[in-house]
N, C-alpha and C positions, 0 to 999 in steps of 0.2 A: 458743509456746503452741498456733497453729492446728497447728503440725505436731505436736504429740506429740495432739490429740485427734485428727489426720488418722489415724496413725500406731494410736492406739487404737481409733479407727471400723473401722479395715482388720481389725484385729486380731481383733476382734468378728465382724467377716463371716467372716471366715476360721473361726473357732471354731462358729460357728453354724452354716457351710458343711460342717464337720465332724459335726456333732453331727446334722445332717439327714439325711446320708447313711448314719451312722452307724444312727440311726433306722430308717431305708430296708431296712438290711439284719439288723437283728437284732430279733428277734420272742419270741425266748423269753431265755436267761440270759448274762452275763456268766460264763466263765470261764477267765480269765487265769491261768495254770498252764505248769506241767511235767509231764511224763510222758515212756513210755516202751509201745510194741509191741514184741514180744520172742518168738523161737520158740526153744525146748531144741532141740536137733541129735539129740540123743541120745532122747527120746522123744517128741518131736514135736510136744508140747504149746505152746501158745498162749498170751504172755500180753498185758494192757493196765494197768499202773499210772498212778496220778497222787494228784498233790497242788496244794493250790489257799488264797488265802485268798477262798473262796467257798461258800456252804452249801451241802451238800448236791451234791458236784461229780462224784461217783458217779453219778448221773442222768442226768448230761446227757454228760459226756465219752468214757465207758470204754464199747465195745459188742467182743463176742465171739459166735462162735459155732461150735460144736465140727465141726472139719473142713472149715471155711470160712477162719476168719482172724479178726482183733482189727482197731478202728476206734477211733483217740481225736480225738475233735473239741474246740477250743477257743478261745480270744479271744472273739471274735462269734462267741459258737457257732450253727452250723446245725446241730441236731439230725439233719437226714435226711442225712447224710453217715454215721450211723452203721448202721442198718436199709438204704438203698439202697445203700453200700458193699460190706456184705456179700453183698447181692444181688446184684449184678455178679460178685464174686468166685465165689460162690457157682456161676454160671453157665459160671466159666472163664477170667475176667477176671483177669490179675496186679494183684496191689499198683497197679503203677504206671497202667495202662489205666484200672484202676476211677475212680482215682484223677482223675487227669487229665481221661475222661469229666465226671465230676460237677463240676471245678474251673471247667472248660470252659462249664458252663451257669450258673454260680452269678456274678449280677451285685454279689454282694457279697463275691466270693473276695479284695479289697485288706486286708479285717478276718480272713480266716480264719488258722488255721493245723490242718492236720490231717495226720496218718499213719494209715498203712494198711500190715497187715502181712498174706498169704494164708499158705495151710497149705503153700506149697513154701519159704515161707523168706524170699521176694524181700518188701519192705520200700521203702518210699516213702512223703517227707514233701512238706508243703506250706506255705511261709512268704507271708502277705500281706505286699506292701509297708507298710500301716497297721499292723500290729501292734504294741500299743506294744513297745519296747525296753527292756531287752535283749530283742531275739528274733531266734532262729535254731532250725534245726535240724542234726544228723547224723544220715544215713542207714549205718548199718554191715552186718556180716554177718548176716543174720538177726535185727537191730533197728534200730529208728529212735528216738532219744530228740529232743524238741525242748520249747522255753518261747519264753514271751511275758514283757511285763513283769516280770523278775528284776530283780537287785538290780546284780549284774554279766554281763560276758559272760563270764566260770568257769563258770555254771554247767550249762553242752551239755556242753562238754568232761568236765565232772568226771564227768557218768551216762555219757556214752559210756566211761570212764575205769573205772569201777567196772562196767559190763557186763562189758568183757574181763577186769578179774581178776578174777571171782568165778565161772568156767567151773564149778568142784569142787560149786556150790550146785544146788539144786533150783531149777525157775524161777521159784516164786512167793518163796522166799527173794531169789533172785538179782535179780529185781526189785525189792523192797521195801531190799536194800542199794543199789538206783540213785537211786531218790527219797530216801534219806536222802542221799548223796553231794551228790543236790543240794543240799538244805536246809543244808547245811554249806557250801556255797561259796558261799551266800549265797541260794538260793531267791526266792521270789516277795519283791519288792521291799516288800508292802504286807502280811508274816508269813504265817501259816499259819490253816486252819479245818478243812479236811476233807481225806480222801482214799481212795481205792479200790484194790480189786483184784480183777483179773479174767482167772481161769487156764480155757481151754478142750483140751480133746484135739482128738488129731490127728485121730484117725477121727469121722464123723459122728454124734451120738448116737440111740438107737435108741428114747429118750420124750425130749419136752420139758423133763422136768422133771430129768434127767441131763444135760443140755447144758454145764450151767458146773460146771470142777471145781471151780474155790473160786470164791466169789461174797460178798465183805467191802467194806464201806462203815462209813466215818467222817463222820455226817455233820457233826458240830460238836463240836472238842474242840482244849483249847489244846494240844497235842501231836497231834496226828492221826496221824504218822508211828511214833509211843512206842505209841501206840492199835491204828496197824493191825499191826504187830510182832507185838503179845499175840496178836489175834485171828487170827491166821494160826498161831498156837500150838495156841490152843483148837480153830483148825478140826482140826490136826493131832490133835490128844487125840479130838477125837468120829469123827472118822475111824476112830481104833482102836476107840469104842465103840461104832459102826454094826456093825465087823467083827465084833465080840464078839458082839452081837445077831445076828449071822447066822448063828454059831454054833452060839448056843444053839439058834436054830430048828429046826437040822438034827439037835439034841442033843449036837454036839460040842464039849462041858463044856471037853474041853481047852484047844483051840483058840478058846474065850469066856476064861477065866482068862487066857491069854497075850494076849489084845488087851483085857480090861481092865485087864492089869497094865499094859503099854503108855502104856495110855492114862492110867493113873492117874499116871504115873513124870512125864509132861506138863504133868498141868495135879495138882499134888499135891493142893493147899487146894480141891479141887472135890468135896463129900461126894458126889455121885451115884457118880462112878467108883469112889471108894471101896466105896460099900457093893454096887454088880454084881463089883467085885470079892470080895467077903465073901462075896456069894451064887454066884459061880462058884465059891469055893473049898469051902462048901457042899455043892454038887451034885458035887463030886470028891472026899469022903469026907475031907476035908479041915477037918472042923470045927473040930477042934480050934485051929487057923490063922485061920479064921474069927471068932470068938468074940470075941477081942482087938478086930478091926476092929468088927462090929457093936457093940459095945459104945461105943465110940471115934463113932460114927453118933451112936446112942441118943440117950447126954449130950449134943450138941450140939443135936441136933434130934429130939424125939421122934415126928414125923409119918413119920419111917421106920420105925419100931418098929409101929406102924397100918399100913406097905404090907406088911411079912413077911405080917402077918397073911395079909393075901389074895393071896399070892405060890402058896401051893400049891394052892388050884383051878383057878387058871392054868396050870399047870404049871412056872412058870417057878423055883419052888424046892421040891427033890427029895429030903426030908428027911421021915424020920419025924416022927409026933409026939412023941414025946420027945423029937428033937432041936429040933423047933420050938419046944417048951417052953423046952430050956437057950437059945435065942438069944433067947424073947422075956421072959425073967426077967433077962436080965442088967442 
């Protein structure tokens, strides 16, 4: 009896011995996760996914910046691994340097695990001893995928696994098939909650607010990977209706119909693309084609039928009044 309370006393120290240090070194979120840094060879582009069963894991893990390189920080996250990362790179520093520097000063690196990927390709990870298990990383050709508390040790192998076959893919596709490979070989040990994605270019951007090509978070949702899939869809569709828009600007009516058809073909059940497409077809003398769709708008929601109206002060629709008539009578 005295040795199994001996035996429990130790146990106790040892756990509390744990949970202090633990303390010691982590200041903001738990996130125990997978992911993946990841460079296109072919245009240069930059990316950072992950998946986590943690809120909101987008915030704290995934950092990019266009021309610089991606940073995914995790377990006992240290947030500044991902703003001073880039800043080393930033300055010239490879992957591994920046990398290393910062691991070098951080008295809590036994809990980290982090990758670093710069805009030449070169890629380097970083496993703590404390990390729960399964954890590991692989560092590959122009990626590094790594996890912490998984369910088995399949699931490194399986994103490294699915990086290399899926070359034929765009990168924020091609990433987003690595985090499901995980989740299928078993993922985070304790299910799923959230997940991100974060695609930057190669060259530096020229505002702030172009920096990240795609910029998607998941922050709570029982499918997160199902979630962020769509939404990398949708970003694809508004994509085509940014371009559309910029069309119109310049007035080239054509070249707006062909990127709201785009767009429309994307994301189908989304009335806006629908009806820019109605109104490109519209301003291409093409009412007759149009008519059907705006009508199609109408019946579902008539607050579209209220924007024609004031479409043509704007200039944004290029129809006579008589034709404004036949679309707003239907």
């Amino acid at each position: 009896m005295k040795s199994l309370v001996a035996k429990g006393g130790i146990f106790f120290i040892i756990l509390m011995s744990f949970q202090v240090e633990a303390q010691q070194v982590y200041k903001e979120k738990f996130a125990h996760t997978f992911s993946i840094v990841a460079r296109d060879k072919t245009t240069g582009e930059m990316a950072v996914g992950v998946q986590s069963h943690w809120f909101s894991v987008g915030s704290i893990v995934s950092w990019g910046q266009s021309g610089v390189g991606v940073v995914a920080t995790q377990s006992f996250v240290n947030p500044a691994y991902g703003p001073n990362g880039l800043a080393l790179m930033s300055e010239g520093k490879s992957a591994k340097e920046a990398l290393d520097l910062l691991v070098a000063k951080d008295d809590g690196k036994d809990f980290r695990q982090v990758a670093f990927l710069d805009v030449k390709g070169n890629a380097a990870a970083f496993t703590g001893e404390k990390c729960i298990v399964s954890a590991h990383h692989i560092v590959g050709d122009n990626y590094a995928v790594q996890a912490n508390m998984m369910l088995n040790d399949k699931v490194v192998p399986a994103m490294a696994k699915a990086f290399e076959e899926h070359k034929d893919l765009p990168l924020a596709d091609r990433v987003v098939k690595v985090l499901i490979a995980a989740q299928e070989a078993g993922g985070d040990i304790r299910g799923k909650q959230s997940a991100a994605l974060v695609v930057v270019n190669a060259k530096p951007a020229k505002n702030s607010w172009e920096d990240k090509k795609v910029n998607l978070r998941v922050d709570d949702h029982a499918t997160p990977l199902v979630e962020l899939q769509r939404l990398l869809q949708v970003h694809k569709a508004y994509e085509y209706m940014n371009k559309g828009d910029l069309a119109v600007e310049v007035g080239d009516m054509e070249m707006a119909l062909q990127a709201y058809g785009s767009a429309e073909q994307l994301f189908p059940e989304n009335l806006e693309m629908k009806y820019w497409k109605a109104v490109a077809l519209a301003n291409n003398k093409r009412l007759d084609e149009a008519l059907p769709v705006f009508k199609q708008i109408f019946d579902k929601d008539d607050n579209w039928r209220e924007l024609t109206k004031r479409l043509p002060k704007s200039g944004l629709l290029t129809v006579s009044k008589t034709q404004l008539n036949q679309i707003l009578t239907l």
